[in-house]
PDB file of N, CA, C and O in Angstrom:
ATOM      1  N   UNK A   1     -59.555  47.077  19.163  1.00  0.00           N
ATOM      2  CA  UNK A   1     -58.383  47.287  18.333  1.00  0.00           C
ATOM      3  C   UNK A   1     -57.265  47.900  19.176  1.00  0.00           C
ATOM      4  O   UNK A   1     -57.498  48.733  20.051  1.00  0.00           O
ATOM      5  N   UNK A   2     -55.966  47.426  18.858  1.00  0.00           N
ATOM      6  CA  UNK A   2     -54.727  47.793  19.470  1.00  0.00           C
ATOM      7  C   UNK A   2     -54.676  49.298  19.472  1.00  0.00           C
ATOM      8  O   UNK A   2     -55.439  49.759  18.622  1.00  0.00           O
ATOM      9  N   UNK A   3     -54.159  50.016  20.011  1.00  0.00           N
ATOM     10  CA  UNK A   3     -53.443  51.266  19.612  1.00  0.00           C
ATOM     11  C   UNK A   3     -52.251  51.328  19.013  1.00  0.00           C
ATOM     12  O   UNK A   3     -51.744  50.433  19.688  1.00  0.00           O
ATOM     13  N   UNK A   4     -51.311  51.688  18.229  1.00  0.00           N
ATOM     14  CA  UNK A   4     -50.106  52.050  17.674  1.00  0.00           C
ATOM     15  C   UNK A   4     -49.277  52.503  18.580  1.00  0.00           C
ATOM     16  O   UNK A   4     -49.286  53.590  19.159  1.00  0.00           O
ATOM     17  N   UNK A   5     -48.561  51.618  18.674  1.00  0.00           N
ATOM     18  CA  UNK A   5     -47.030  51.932  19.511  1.00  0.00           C
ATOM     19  C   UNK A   5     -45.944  53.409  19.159  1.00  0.00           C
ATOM     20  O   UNK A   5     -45.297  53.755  18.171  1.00  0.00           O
ATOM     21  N   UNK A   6     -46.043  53.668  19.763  1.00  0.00           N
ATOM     22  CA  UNK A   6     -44.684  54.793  19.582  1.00  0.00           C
ATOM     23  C   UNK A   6     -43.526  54.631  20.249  1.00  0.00           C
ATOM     24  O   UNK A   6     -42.548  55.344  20.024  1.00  0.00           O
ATOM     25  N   UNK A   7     -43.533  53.947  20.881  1.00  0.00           N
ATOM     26  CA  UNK A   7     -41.983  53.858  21.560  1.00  0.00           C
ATOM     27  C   UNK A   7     -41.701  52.652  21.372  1.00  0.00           C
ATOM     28  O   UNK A   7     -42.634  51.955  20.974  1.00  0.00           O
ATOM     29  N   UNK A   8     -40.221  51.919  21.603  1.00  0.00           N
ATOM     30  CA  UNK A   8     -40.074  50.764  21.650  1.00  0.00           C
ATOM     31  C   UNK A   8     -38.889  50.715  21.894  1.00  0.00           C
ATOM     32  O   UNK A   8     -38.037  51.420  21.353  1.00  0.00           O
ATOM     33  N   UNK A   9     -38.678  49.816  22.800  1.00  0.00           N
ATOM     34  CA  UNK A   9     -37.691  49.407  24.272  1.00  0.00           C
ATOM     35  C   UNK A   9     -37.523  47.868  23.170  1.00  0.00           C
ATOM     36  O   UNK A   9     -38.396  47.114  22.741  1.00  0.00           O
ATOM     37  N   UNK A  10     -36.015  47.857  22.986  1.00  0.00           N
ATOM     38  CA  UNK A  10     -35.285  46.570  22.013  1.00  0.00           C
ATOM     39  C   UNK A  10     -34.427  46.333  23.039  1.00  0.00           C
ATOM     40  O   UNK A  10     -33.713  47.230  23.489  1.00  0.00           O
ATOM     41  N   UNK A  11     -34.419  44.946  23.563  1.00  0.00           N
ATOM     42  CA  UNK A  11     -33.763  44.210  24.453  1.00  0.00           C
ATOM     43  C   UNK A  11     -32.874  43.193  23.487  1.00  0.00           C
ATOM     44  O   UNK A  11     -33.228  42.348  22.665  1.00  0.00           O
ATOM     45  N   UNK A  12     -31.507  43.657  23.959  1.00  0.00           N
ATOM     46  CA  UNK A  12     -30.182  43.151  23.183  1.00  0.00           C
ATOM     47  C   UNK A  12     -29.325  42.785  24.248  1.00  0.00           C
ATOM     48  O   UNK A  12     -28.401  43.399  24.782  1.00  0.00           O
ATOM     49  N   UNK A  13     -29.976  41.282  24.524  1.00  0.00           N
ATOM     50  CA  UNK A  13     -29.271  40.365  25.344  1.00  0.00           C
ATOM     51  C   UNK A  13     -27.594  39.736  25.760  1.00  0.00           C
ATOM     52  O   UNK A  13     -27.225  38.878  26.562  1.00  0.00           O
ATOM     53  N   UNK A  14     -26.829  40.645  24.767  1.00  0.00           N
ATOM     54  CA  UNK A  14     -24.925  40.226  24.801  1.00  0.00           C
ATOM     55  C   UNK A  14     -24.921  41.338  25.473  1.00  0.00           C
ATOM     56  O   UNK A  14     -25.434  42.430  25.226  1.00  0.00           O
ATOM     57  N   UNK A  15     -23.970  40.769  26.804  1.00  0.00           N
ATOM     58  CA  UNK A  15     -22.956  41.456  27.603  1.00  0.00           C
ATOM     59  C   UNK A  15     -21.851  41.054  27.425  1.00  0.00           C
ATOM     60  O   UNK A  15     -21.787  39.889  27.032  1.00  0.00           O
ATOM     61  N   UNK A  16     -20.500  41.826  27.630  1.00  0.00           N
ATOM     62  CA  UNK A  16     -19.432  41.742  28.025  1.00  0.00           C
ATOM     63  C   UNK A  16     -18.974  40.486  29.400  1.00  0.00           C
ATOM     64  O   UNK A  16     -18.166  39.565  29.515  1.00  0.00           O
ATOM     65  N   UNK A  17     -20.011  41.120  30.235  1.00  0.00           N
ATOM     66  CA  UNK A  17     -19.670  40.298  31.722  1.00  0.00           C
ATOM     67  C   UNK A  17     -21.165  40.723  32.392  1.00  0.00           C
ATOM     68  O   UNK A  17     -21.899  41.711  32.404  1.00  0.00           O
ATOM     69  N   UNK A  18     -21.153  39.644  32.824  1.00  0.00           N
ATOM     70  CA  UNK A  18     -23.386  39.467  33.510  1.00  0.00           C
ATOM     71  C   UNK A  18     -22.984  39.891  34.825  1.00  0.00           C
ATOM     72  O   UNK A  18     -22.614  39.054  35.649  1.00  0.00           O
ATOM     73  N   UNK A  19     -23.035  41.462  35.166  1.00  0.00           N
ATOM     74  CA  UNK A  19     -23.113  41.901  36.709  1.00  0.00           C
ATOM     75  C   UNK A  19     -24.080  41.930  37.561  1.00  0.00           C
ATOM     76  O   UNK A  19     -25.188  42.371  37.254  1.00  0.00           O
ATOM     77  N   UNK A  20     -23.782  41.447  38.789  1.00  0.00           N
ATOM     78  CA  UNK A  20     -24.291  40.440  39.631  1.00  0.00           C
ATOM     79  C   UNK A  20     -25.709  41.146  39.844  1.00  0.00           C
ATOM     80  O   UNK A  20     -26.802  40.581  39.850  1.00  0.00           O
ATOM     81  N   UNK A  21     -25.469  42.393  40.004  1.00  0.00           N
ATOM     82  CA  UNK A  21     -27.384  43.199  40.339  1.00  0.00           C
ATOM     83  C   UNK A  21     -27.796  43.043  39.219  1.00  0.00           C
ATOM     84  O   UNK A  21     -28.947  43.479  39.226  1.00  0.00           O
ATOM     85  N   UNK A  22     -27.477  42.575  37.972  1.00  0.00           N
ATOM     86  CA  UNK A  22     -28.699  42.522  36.559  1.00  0.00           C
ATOM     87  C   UNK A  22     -29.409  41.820  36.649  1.00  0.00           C
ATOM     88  O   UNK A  22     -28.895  40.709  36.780  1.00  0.00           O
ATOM     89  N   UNK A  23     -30.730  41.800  36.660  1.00  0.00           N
ATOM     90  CA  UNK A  23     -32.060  41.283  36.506  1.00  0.00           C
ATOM     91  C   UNK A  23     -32.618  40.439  35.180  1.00  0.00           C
ATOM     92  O   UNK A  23     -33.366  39.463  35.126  1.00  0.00           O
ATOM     93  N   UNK A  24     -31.955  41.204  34.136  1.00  0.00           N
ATOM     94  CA  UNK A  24     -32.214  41.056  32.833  1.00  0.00           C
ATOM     95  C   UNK A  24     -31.854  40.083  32.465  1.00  0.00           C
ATOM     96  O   UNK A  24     -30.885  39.584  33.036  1.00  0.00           O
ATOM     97  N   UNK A  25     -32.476  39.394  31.354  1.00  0.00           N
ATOM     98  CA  UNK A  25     -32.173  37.752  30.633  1.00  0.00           C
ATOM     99  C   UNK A  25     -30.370  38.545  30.008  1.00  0.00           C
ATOM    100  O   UNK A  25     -30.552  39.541  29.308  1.00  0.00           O
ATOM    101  N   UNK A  26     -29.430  38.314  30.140  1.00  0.00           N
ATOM    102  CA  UNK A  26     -27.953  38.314  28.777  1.00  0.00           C
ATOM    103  C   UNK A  26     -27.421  37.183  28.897  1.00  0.00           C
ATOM    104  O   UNK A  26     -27.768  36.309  29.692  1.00  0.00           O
ATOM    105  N   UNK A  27     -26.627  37.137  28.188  1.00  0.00           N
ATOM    106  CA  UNK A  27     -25.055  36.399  28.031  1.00  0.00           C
ATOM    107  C   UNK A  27     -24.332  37.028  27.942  1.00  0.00           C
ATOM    108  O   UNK A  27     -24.177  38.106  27.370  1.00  0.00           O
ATOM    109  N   UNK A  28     -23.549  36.169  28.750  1.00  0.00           N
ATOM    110  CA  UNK A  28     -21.996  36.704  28.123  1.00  0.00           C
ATOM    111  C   UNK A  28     -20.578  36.222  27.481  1.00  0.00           C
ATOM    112  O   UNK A  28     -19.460  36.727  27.376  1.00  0.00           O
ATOM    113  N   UNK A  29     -21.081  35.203  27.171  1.00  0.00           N
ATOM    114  CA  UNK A  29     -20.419  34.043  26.071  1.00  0.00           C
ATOM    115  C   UNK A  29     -21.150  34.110  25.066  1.00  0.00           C
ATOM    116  O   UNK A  29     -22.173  33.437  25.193  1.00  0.00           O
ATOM    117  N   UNK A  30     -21.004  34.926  23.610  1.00  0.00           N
ATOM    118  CA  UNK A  30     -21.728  34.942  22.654  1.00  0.00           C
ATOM    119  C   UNK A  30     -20.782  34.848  21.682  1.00  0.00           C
ATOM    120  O   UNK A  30     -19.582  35.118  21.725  1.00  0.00           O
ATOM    121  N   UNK A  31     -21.557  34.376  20.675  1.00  0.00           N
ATOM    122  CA  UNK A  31     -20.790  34.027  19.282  1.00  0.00           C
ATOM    123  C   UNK A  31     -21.614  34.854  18.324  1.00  0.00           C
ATOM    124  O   UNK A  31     -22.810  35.146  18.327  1.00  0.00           O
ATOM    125  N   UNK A  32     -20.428  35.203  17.342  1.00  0.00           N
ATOM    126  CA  UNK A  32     -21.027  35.685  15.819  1.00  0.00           C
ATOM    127  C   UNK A  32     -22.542  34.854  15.173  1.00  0.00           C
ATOM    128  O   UNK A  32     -23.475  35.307  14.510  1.00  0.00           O
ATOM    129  N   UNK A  33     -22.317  33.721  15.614  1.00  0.00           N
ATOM    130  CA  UNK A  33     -23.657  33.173  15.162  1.00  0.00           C
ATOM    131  C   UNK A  33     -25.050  33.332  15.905  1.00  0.00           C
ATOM    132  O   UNK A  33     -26.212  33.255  15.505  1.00  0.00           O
ATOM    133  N   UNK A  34     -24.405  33.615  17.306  1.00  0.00           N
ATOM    134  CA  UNK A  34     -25.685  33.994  18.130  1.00  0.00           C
ATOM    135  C   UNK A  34     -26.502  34.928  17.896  1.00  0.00           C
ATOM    136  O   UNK A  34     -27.732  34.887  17.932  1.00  0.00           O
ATOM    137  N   UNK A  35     -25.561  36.105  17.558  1.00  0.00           N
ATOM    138  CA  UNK A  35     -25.655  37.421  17.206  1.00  0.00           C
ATOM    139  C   UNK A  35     -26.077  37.441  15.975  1.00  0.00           C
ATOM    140  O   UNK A  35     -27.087  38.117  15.781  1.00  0.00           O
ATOM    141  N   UNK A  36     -25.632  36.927  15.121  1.00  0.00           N
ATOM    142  CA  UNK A  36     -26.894  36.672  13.616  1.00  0.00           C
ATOM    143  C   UNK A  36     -28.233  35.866  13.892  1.00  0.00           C
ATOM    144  O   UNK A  36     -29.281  36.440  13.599  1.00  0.00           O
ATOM    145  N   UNK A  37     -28.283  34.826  14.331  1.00  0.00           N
ATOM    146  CA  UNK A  37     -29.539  34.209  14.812  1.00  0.00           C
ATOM    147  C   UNK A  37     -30.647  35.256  15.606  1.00  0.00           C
ATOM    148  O   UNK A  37     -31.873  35.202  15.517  1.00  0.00           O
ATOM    149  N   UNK A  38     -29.804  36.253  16.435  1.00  0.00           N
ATOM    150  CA  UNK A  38     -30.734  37.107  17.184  1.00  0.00           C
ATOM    151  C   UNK A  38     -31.202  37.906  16.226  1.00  0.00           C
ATOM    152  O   UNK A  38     -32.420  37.743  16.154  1.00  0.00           O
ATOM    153  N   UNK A  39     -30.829  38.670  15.474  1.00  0.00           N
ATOM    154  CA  UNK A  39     -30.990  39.646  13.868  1.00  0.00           C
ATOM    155  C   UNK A  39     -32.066  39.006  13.005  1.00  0.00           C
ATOM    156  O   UNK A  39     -33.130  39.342  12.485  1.00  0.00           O
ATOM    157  N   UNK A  40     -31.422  38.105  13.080  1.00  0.00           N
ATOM    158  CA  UNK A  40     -32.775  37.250  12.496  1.00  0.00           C
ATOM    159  C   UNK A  40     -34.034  36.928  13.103  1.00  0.00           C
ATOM    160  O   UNK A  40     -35.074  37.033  12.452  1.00  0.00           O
ATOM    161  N   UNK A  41     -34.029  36.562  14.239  1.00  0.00           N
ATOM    162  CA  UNK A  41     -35.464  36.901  14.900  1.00  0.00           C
ATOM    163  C   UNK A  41     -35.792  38.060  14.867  1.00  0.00           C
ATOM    164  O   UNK A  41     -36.878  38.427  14.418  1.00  0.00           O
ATOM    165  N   UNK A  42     -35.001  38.755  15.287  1.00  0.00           N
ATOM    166  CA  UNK A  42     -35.466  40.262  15.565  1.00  0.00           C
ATOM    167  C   UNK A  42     -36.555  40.581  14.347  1.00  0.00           C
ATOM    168  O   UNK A  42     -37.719  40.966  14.452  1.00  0.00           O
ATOM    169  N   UNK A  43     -35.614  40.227  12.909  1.00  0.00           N
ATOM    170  CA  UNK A  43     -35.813  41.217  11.773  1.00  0.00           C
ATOM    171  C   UNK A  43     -37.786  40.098  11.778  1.00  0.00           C
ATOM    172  O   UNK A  43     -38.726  40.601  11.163  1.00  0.00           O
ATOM    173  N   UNK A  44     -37.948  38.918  12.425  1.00  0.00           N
ATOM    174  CA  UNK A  44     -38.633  37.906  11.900  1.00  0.00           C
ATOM    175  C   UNK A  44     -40.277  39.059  13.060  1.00  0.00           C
ATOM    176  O   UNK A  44     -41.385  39.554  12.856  1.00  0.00           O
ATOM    177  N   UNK A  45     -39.367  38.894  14.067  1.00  0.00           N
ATOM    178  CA  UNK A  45     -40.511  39.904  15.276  1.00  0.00           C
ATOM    179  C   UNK A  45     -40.997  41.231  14.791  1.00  0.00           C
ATOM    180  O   UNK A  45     -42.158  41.577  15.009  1.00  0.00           O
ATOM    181  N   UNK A  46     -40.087  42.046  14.091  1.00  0.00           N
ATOM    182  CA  UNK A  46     -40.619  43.705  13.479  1.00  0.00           C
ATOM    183  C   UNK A  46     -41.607  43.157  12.549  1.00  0.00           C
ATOM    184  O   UNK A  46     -42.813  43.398  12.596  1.00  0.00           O
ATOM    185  N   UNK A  47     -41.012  42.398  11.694  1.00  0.00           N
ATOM    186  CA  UNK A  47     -41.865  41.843  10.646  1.00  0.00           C
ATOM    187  C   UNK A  47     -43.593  41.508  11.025  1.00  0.00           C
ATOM    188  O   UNK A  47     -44.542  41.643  10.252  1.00  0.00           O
ATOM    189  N   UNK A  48     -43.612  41.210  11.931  1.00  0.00           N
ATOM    190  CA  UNK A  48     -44.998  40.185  12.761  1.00  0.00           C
ATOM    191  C   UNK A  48     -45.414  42.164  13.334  1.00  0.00           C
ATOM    192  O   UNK A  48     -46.627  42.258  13.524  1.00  0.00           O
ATOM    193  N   UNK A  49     -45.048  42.835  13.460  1.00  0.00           N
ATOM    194  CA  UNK A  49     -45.878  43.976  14.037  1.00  0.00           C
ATOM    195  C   UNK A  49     -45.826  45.025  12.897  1.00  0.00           C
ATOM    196  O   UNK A  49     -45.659  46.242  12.972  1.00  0.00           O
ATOM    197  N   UNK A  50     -45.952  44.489  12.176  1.00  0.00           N
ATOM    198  CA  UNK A  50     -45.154  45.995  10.958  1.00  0.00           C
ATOM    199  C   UNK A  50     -47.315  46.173  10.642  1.00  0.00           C
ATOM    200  O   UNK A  50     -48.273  45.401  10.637  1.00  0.00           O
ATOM    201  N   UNK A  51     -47.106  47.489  10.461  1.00  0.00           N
ATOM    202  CA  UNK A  51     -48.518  48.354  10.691  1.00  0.00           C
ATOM    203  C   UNK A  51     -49.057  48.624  12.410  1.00  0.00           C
ATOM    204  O   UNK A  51     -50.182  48.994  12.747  1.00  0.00           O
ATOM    205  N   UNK A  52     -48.347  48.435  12.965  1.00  0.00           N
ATOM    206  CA  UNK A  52     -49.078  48.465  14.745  1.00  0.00           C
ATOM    207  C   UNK A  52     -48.334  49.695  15.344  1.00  0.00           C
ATOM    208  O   UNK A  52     -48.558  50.287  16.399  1.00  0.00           O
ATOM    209  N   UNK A  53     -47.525  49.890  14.529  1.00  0.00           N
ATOM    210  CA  UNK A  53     -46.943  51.107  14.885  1.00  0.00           C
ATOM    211  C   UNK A  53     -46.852  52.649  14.535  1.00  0.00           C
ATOM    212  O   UNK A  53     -47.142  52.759  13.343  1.00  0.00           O
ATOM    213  N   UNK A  54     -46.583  53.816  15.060  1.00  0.00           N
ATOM    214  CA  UNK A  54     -47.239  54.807  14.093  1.00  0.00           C
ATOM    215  C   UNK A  54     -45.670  55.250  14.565  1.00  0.00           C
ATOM    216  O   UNK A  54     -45.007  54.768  15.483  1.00  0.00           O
ATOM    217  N   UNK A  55     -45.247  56.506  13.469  1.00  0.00           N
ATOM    218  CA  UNK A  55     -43.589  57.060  14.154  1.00  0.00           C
ATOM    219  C   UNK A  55     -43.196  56.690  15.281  1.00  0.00           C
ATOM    220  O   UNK A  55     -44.051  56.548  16.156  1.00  0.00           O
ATOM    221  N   UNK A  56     -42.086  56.482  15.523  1.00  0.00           N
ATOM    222  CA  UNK A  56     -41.625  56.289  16.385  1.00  0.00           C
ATOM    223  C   UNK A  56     -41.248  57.431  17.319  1.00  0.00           C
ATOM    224  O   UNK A  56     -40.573  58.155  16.587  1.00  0.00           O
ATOM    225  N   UNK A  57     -41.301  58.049  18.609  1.00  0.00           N
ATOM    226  CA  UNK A  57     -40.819  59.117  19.447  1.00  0.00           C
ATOM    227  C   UNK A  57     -39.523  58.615  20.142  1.00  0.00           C
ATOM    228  O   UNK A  57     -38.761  59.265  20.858  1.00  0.00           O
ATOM    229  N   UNK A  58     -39.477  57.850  19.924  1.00  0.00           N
ATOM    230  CA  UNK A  58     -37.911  56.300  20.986  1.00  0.00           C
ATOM    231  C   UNK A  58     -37.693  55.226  20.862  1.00  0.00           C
ATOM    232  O   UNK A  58     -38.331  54.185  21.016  1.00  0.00           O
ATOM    233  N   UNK A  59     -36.050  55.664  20.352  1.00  0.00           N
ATOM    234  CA  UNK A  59     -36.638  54.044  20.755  1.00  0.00           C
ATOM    235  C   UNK A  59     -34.919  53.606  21.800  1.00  0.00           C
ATOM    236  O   UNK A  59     -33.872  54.249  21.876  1.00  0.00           O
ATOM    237  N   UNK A  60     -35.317  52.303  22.424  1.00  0.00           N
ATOM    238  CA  UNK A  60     -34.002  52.321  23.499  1.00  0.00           C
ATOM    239  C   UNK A  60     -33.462  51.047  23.640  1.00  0.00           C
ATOM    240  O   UNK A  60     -33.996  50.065  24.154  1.00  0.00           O
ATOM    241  N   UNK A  61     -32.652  51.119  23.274  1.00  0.00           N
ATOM    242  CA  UNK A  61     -31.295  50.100  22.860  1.00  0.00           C
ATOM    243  C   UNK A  61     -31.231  49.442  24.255  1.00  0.00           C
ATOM    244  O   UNK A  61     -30.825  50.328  25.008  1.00  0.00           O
ATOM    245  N   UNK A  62     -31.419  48.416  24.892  1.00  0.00           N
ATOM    246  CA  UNK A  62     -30.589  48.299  26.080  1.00  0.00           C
ATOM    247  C   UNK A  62     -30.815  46.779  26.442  1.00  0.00           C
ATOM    248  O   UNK A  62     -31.200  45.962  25.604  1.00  0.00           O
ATOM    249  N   UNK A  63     -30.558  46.481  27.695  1.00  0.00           N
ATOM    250  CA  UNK A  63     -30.489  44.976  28.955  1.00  0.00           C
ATOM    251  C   UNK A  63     -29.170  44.789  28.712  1.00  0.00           C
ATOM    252  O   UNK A  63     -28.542  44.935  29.761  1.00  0.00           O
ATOM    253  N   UNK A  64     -28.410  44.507  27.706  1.00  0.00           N
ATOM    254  CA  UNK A  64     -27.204  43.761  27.504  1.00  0.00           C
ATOM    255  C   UNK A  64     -26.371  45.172  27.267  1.00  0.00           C
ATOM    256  O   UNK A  64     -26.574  46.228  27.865  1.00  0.00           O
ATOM    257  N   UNK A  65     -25.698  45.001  26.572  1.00  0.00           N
ATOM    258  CA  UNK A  65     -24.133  46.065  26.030  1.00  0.00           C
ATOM    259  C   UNK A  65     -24.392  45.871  24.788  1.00  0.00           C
ATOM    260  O   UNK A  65     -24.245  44.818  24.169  1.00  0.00           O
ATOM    261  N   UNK A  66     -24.847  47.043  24.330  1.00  0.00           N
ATOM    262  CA  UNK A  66     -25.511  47.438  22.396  1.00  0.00           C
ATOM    263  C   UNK A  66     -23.567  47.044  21.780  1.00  0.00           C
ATOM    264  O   UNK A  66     -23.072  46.297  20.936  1.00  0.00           O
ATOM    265  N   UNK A  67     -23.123  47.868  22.613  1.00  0.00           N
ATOM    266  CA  UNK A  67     -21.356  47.907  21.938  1.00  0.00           C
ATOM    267  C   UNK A  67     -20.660  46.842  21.629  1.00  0.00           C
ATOM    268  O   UNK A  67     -19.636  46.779  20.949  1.00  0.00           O
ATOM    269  N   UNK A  68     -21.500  45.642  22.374  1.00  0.00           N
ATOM    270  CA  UNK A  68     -20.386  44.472  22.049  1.00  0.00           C
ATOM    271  C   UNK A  68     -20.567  44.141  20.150  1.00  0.00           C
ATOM    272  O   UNK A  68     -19.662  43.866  19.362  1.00  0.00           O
ATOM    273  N   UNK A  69     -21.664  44.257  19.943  1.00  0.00           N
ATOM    274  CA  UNK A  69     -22.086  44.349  18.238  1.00  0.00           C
ATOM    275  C   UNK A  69     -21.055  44.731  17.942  1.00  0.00           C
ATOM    276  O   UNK A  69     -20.383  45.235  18.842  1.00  0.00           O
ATOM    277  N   UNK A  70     -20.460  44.657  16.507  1.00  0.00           N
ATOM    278  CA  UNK A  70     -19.583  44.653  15.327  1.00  0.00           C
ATOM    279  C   UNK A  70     -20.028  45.597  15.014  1.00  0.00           C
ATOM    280  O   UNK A  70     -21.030  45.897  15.662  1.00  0.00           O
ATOM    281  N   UNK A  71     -19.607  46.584  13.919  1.00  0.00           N
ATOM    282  CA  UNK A  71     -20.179  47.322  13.164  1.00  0.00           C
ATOM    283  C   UNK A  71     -21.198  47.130  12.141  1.00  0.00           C
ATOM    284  O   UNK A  71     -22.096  47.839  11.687  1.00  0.00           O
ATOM    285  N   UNK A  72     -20.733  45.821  11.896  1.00  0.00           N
ATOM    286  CA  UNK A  72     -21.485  45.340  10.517  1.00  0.00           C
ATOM    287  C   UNK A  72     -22.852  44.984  11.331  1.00  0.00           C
ATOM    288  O   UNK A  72     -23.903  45.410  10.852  1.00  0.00           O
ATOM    289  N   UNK A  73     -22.896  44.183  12.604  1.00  0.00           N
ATOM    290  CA  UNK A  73     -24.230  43.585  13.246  1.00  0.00           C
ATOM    291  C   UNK A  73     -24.881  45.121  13.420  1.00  0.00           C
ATOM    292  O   UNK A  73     -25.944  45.444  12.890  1.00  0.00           O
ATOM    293  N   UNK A  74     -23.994  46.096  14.325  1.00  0.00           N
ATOM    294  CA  UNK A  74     -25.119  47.116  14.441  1.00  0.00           C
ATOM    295  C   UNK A  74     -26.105  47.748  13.229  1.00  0.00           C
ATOM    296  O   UNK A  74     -27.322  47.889  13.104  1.00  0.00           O
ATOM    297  N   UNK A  75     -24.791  48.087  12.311  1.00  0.00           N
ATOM    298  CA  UNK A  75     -25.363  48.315  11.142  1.00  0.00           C
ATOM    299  C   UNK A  75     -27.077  47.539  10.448  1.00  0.00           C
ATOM    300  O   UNK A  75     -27.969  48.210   9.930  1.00  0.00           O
ATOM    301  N   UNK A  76     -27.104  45.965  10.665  1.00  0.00           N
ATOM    302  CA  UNK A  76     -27.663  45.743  10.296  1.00  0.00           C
ATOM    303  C   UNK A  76     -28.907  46.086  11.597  1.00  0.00           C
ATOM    304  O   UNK A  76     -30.026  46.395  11.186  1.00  0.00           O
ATOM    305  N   UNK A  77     -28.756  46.043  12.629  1.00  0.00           N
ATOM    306  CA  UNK A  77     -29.946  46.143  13.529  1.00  0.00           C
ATOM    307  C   UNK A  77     -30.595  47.459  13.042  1.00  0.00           C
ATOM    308  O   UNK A  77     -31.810  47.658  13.063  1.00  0.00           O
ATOM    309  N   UNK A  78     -29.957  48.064  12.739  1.00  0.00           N
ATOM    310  CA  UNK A  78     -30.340  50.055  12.486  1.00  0.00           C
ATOM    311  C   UNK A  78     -31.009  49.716  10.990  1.00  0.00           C
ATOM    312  O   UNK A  78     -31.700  50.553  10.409  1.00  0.00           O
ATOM    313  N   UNK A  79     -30.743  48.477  10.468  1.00  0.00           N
ATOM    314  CA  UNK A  79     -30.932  49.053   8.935  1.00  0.00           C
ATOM    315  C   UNK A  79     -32.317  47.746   9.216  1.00  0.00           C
ATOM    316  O   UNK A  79     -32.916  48.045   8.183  1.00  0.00           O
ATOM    317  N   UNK A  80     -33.132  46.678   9.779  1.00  0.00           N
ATOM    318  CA  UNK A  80     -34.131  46.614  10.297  1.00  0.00           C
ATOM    319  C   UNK A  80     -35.145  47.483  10.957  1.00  0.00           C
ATOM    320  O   UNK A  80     -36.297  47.722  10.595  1.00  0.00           O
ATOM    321  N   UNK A  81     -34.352  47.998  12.215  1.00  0.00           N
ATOM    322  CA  UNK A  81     -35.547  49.323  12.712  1.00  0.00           C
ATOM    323  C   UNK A  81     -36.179  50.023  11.255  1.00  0.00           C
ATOM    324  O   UNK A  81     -37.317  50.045  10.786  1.00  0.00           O
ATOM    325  N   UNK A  82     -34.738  50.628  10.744  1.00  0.00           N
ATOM    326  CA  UNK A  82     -35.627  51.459   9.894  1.00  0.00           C
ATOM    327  C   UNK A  82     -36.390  51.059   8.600  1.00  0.00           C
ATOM    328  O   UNK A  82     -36.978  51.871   7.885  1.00  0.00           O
ATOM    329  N   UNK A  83     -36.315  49.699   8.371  1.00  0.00           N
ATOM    330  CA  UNK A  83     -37.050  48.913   7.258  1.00  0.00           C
ATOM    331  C   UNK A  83     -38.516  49.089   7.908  1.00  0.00           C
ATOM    332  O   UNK A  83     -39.410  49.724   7.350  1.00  0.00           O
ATOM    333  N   UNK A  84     -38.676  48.330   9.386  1.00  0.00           N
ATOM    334  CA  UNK A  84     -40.082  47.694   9.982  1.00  0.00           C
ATOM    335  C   UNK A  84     -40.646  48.522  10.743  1.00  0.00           C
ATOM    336  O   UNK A  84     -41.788  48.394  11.185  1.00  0.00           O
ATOM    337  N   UNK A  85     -39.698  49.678  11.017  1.00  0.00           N
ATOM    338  CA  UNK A  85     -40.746  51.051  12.230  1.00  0.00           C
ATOM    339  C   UNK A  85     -39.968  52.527  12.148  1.00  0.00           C
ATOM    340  O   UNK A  85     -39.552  53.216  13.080  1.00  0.00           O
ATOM    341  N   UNK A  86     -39.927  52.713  11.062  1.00  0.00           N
ATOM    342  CA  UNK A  86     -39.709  54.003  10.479  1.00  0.00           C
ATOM    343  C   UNK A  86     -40.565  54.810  10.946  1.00  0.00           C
ATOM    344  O   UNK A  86     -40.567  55.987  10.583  1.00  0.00           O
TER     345      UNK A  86
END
């Protein structure tokens, strides 16, 4: 049996501009629709682990630029976390 995750590292693939030492999968030509399509997996992936996790101690926003999000997209990413790993 698995152990329960406590941390979790969310890779949010939109950049501004893909600098040249990044390693990481981004873009940086993204559209409003990309950015809902990703929300939607996302919310589809928490969903597929929901019980594997016990509180969370971290969790870390990063690879891409969290900021390029809208308010309304962040909003909704924050309002997933805390639906699927509260």
């Amino acid at each position: 049996m698995k152990q329960p995750f406590a941390r979790l590292y969310l890779h949010l693939p939109f950049c501004r501009r893909k600098c040249g030492y990044c390693a990481f999968y981004s873009v940086d030509r993204h559209t409003s629709d990309m950015r809902q399509a990703y929300l939607q997996e996302l919310n589809n992936e928490l969903a597929s682990f929901r019980g594997q996790c016990r509180p969370l101690r971290s969790i870390f926003i990063g690879g891409g630029t969290p900021s390029v999000l809208t308010p309304d997209e962040l909003e909704e990413l924050l309002r997933l976390l805390h639906m699927h790993v509260h």
